[in-house]
N, CA and C of each residue as an Amber inpcrd file, in Angstrom:
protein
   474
   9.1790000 -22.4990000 -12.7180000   7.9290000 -22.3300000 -12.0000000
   8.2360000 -21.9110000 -10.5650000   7.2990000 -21.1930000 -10.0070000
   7.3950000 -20.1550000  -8.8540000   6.2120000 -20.9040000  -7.9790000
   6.6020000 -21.0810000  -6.7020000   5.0990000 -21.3700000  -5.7150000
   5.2710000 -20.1000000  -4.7100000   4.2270000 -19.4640000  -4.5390000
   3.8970000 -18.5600000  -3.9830000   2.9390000 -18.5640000  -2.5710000
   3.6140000 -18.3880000  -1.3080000   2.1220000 -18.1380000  -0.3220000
   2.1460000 -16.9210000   0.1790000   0.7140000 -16.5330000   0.0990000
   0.3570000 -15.1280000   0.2460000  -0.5010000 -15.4170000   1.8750000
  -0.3140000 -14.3970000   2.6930000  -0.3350000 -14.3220000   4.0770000
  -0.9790000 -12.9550000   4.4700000  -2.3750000 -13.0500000   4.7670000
  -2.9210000 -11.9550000   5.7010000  -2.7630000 -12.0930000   6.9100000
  -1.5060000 -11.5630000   7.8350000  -1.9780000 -11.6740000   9.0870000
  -3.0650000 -11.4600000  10.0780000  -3.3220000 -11.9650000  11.1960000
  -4.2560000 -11.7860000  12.3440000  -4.1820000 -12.8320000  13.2270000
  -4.2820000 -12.0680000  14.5390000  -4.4570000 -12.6050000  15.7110000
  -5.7770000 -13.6960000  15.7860000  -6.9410000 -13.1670000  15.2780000
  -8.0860000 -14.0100000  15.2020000  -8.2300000 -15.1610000  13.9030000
  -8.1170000 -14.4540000  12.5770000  -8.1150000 -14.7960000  11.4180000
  -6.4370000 -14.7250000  10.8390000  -5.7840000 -15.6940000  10.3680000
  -4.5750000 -15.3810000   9.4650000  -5.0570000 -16.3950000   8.4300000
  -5.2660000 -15.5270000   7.2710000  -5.6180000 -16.5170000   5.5370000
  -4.5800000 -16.4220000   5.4550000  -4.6800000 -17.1810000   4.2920000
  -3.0230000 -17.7180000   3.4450000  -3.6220000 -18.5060000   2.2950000
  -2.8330000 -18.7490000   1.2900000  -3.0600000 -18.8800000  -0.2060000
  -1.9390000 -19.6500000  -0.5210000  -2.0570000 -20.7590000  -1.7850000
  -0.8160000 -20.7070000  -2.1960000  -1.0660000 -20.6810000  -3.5810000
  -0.3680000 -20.0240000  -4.3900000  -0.7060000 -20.2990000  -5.6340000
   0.7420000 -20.7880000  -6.5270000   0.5770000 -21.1920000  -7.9450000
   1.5730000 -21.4680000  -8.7840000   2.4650000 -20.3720000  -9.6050000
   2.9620000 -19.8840000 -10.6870000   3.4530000 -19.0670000 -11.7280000
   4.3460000 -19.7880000 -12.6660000   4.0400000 -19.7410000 -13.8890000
   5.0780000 -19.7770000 -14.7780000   4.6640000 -18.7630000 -15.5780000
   6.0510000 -18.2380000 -15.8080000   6.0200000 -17.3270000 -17.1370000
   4.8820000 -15.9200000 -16.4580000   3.4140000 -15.7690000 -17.7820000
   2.3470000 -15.3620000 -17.5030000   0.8700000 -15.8670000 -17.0090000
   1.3610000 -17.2650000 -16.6290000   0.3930000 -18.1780000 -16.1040000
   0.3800000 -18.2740000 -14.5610000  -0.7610000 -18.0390000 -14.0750000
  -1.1410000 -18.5080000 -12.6980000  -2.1660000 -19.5090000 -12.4990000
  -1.9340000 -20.0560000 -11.2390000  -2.4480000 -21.2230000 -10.9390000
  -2.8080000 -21.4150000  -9.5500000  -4.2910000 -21.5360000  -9.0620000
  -4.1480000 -21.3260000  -7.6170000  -4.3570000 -22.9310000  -7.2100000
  -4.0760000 -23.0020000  -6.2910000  -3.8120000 -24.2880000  -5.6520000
  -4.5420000 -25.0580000  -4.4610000  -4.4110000 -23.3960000  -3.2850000
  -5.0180000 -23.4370000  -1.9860000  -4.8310000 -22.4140000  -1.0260000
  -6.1830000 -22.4350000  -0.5620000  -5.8920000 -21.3930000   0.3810000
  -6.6380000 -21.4800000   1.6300000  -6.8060000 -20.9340000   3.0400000
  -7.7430000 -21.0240000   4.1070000  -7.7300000 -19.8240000   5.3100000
  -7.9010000 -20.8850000   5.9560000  -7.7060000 -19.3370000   7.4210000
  -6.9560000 -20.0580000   8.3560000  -5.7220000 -19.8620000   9.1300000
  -5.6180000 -20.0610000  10.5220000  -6.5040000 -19.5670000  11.4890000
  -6.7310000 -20.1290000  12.4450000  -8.1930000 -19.6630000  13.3660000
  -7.8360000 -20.5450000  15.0820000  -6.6220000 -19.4270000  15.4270000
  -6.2740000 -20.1290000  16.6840000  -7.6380000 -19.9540000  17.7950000
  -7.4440000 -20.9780000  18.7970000  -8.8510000 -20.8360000  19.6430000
  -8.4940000 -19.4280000  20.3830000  -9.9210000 -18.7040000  20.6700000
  -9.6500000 -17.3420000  21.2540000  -9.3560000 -17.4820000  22.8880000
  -9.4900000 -18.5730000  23.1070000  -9.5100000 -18.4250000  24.7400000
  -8.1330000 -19.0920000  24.7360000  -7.3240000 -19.4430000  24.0530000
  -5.4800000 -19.5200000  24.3020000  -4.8570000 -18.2430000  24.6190000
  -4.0380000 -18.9490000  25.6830000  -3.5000000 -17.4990000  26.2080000
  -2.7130000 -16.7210000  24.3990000  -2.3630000 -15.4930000  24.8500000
  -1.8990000 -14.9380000  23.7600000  -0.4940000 -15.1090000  23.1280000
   0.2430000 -16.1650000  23.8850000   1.4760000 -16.9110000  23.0680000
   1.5950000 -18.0010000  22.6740000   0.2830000 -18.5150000  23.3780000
  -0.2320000 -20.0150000  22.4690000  -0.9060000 -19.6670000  21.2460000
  -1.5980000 -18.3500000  20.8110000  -2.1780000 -17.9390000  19.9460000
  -0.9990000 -17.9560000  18.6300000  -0.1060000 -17.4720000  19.5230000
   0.8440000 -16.9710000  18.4520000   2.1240000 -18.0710000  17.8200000
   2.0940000 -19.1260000  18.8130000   2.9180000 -20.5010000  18.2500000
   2.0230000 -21.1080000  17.9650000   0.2340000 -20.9400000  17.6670000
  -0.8490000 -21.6020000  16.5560000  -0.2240000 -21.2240000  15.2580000
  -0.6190000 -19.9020000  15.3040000   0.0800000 -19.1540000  14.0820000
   0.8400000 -19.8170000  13.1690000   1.9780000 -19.9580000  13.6210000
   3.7450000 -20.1210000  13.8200000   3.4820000 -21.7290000  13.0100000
   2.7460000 -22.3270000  13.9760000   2.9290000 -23.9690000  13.5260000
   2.0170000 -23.8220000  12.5730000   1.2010000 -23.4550000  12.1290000
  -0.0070000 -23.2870000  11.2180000   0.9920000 -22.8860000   9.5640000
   1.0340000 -21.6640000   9.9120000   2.1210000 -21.0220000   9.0380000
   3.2980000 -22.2700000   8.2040000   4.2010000 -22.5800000   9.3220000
   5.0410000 -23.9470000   8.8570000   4.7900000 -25.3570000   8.3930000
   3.2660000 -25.7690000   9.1610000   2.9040000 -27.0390000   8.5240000
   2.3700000 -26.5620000   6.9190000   2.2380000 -25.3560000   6.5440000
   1.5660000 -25.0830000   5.5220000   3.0950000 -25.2670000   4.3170000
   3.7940000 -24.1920000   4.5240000   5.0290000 -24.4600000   4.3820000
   5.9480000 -25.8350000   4.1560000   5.6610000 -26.8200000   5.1640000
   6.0900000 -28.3530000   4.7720000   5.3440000 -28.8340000   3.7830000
   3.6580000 -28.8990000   3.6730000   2.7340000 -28.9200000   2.8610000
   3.0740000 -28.8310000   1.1210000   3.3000000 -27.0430000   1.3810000
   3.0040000 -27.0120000  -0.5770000   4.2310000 -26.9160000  -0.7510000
   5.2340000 -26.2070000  -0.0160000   7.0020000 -26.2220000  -0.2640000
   6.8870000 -24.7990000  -1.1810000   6.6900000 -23.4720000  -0.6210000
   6.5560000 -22.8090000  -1.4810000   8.2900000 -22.1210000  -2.0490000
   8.1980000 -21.5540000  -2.6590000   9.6060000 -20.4260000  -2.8960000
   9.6830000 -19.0790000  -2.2280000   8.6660000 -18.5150000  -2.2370000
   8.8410000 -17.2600000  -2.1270000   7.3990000 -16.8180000  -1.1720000
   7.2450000 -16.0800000  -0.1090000   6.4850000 -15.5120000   0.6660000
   6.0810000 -13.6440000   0.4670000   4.8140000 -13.8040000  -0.0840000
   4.1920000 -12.1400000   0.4400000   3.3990000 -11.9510000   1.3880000
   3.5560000 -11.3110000   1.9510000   2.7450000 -10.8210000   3.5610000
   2.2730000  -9.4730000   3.9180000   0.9200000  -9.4020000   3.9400000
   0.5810000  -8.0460000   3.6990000   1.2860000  -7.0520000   5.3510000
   1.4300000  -5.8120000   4.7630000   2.1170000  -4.7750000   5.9170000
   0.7390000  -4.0560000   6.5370000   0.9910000  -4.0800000   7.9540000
   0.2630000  -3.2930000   8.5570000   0.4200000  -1.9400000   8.5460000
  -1.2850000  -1.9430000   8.5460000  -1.8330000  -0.2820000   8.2270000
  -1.5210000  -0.2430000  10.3280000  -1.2180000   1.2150000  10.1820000
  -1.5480000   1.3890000  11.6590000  -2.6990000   2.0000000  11.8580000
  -3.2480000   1.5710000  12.6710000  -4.6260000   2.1210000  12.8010000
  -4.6730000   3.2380000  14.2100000  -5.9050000   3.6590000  15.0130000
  -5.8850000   4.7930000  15.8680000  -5.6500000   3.8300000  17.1610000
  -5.7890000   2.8570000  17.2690000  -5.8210000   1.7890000  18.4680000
  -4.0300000   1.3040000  18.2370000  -3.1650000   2.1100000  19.1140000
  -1.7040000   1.3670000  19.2610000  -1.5750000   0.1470000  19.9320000
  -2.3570000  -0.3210000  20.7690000  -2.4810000  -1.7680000  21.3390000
  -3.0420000  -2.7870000  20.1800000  -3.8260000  -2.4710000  19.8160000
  -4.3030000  -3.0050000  18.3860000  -3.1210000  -3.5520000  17.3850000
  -2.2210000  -2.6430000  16.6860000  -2.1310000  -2.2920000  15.5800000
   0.0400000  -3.3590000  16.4520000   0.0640000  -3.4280000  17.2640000
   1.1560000  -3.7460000  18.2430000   1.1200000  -5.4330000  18.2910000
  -0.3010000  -5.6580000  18.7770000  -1.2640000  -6.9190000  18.6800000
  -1.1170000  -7.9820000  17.3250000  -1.3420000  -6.8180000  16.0680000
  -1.4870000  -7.2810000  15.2080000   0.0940000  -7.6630000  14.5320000
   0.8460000  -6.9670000  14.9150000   2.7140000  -6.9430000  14.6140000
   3.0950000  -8.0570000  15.1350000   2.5430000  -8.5240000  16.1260000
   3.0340000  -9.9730000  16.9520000   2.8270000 -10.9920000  16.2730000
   1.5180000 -11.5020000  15.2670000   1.0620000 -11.9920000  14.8070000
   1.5200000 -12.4700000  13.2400000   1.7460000 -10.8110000  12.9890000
   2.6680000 -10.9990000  11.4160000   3.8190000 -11.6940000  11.8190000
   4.7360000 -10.7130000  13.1420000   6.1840000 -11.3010000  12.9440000
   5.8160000 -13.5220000  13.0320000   4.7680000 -13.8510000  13.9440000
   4.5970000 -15.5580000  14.0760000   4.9550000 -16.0020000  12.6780000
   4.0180000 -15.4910000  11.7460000   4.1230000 -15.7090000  10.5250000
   5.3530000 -15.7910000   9.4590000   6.1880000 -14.6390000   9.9500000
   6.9390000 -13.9720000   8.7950000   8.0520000 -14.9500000   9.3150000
   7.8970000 -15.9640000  10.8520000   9.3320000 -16.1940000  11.5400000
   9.1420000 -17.8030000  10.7940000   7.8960000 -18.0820000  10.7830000
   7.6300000 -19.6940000  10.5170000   7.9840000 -19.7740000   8.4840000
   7.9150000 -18.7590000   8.3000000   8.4520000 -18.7130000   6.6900000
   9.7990000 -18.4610000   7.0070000  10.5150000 -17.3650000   7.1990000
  12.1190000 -17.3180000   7.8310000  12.7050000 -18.2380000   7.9110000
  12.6750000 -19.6050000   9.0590000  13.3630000 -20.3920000   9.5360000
  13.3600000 -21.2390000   8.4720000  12.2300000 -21.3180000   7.2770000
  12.3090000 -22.6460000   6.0380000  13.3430000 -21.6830000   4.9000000
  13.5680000 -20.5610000   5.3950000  14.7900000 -19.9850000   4.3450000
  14.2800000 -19.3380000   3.2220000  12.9220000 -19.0480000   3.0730000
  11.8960000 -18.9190000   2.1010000  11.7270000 -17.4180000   2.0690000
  12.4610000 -16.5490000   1.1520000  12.1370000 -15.0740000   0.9930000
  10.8940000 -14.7690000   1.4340000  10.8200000 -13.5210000   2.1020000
   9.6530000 -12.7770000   2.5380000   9.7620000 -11.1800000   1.9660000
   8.1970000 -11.1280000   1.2770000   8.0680000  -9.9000000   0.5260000
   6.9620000  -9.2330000   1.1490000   6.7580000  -7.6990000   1.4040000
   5.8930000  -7.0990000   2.1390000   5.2590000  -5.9850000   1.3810000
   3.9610000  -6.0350000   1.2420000   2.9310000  -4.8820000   0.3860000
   2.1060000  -4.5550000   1.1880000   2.0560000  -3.3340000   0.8640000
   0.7170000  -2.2140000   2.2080000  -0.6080000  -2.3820000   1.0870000
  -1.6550000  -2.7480000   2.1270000  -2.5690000  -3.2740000   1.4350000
  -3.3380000  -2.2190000   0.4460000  -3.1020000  -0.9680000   0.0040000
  -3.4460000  -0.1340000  -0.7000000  -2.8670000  -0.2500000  -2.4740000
  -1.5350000  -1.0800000  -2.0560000  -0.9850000  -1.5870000  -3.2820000
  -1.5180000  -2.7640000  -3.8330000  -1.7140000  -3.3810000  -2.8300000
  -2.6950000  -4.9260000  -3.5570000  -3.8360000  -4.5820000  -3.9510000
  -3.9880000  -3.8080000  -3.3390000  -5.4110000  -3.2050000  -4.4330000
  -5.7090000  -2.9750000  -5.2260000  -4.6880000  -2.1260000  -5.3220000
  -4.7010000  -1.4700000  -6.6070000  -3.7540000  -2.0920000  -7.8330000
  -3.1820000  -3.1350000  -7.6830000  -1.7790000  -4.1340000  -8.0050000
  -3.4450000  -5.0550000  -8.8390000  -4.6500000  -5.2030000  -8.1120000
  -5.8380000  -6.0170000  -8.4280000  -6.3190000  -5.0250000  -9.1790000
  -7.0700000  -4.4690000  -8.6810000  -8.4200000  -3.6430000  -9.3460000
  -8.3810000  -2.3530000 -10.1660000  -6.8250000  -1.4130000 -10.1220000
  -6.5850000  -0.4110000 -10.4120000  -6.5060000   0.7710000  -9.4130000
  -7.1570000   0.2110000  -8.4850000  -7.7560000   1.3080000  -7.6070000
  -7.2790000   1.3510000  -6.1050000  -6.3930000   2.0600000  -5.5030000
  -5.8620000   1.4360000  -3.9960000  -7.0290000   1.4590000  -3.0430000
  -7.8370000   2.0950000  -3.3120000  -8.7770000   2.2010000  -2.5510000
 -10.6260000   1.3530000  -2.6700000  -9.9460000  -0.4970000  -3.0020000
 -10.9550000  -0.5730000  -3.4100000 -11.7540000  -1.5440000  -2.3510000
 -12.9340000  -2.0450000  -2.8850000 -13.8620000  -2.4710000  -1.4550000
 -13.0410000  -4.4000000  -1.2110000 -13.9190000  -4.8440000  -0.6210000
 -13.8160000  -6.2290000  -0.5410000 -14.0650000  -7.2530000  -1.5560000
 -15.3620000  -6.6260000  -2.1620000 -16.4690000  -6.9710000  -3.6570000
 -15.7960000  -6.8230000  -4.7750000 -14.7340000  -5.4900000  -4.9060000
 -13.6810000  -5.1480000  -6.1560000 -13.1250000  -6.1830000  -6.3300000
 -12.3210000  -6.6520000  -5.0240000 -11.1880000  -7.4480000  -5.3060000
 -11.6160000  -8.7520000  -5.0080000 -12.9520000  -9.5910000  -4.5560000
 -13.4290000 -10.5730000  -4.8090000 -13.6450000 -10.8390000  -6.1070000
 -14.4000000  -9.7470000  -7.0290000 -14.6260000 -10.2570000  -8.4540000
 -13.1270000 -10.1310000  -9.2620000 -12.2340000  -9.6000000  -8.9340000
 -10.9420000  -9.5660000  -9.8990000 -10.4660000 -10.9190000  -9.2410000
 -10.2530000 -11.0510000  -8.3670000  -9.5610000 -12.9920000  -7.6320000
 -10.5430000 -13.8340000  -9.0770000 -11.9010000 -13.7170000  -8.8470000
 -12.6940000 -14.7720000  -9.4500000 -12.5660000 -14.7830000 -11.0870000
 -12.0580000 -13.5030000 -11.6860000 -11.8230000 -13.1410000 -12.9500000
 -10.4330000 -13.9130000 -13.4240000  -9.3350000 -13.2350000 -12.5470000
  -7.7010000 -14.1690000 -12.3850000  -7.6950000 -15.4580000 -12.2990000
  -8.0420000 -15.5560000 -11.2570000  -7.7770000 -17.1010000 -11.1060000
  -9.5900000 -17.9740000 -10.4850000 -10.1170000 -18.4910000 -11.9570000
 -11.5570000 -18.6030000 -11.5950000 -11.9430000 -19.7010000 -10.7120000
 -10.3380000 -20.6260000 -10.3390000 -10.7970000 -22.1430000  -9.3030000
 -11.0620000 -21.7680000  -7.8760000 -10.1580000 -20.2780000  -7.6210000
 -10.3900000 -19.8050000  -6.6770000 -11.7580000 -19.2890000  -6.0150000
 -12.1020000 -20.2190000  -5.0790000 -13.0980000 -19.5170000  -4.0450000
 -13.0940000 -19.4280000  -2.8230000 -12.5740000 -18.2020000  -1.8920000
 -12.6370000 -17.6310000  -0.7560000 -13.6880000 -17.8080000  -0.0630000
 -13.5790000 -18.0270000   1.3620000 -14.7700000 -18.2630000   1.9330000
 -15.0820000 -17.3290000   3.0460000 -13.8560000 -16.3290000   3.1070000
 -13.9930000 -15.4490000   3.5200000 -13.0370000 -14.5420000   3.2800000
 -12.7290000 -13.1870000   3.7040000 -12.3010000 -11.7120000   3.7660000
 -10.9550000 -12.1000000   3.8360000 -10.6200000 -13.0180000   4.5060000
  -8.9240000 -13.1730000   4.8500000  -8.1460000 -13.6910000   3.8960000
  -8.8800000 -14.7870000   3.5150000  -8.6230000 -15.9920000   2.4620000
  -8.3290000 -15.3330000   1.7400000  -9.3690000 -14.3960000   0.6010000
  -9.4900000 -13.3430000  -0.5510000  -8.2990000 -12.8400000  -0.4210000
  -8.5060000 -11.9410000   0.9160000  -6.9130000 -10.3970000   0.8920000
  -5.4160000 -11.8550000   0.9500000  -5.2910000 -13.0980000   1.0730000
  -4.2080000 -13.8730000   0.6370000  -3.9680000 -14.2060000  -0.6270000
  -5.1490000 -14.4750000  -1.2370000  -4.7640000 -14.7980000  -2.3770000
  -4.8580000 -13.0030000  -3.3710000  -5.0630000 -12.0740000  -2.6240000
  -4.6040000 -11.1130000  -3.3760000  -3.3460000 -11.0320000  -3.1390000
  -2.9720000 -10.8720000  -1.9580000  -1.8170000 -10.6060000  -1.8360000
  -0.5850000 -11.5140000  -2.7400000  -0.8520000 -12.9780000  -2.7450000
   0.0360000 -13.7160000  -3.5180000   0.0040000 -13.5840000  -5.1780000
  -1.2210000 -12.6780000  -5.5120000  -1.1540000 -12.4080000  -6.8720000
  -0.6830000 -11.1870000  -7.1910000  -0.7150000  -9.8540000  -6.1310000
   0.3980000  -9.2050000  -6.2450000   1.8320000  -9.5100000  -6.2690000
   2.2090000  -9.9670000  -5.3710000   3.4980000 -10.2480000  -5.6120000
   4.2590000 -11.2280000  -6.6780000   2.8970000 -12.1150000  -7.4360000
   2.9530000 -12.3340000  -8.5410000   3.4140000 -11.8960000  -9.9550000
   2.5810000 -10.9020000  -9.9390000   2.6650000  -9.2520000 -10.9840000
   3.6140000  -8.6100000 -10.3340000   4.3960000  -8.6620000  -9.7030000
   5.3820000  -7.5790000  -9.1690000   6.6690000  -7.7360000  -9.1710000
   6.8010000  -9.1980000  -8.4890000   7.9330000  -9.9850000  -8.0540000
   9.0620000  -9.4830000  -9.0790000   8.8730000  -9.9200000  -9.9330000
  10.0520000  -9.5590000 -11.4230000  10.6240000  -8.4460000 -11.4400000
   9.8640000  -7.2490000 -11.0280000  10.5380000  -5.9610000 -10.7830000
  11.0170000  -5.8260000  -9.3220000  10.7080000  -6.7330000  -8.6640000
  11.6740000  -6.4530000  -6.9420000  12.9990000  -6.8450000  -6.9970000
């Protein structure tokens, strides 16, 4: 058996998921949002992250980490912003020794729905189809526990 946490980064919002695997069985477990306060300066934001990320980590004890890759967008301060945020993440899984796997979110999409290009609603009703205990309470949560069910379906061939 495989424990899996799946990780949308963000500066404002970082979801995360954890789910189970054996074999062809999945199992979701838990998932939420990190939601550092916005008025912390922007490296307290980012050791929220960090400790958020790791208490989660002490928590379920996962094996293996997927973390979705940033799209770059037309805003380079943005998209720079948002890299700071992943690396909090990717460092607080790192230091527990816990592989880190990275998918551009066009593949989780389509890794879900068939389609890389699909809406929020696509891949809400395929989460609720997969794994039906699962309920997201928002956009972040969802794109984590997609992400940890891609790398679910994938993992074996990486």
């Amino acid at each position: 058996m495989k424990r899996i946490i799946g990780i949308d980064p963000g500066l404002l919002h970082t979801g995360w998921a954890i789910i189970e695997v054996a074999g062809s069985s999945r199992k979701y477990i838990a998932s939420g949002v990190i939601l550092p306060p916005t008025k912390m300066e922007f490296s307290q934001r980012l050791a929220y992250i960090f400790n958020g990320i790791n208490e989660l980590c002490e928590k379920f004890q996962p094996n293996e980490c997927a973390i979705e890759i940033i799209f770059v967008n037309n805003n380079s301060k943005t998209t720079l912003l948002l890299g700071h945020a992943r690396a909090a993440a990717i460092t607080a899984v790192a230091v527990k020794e816990i592989p880190v796997f990275e998918y551009e979110p066009n593949k989780v999409k389509k890794a879900l729905t068939g389609m890389g290009h699909a809406d929020k609603d696509q891949i809400y009703k395929m989460l609720s189809i997969l794994l039906p205990d699962a309920h997201p309470k928002t956009s972040d949560e969802s794109d984590a526990i997609a992400i940890a069910l891609t790398h679910s379906n994938t993992s074996r061939y990486v």
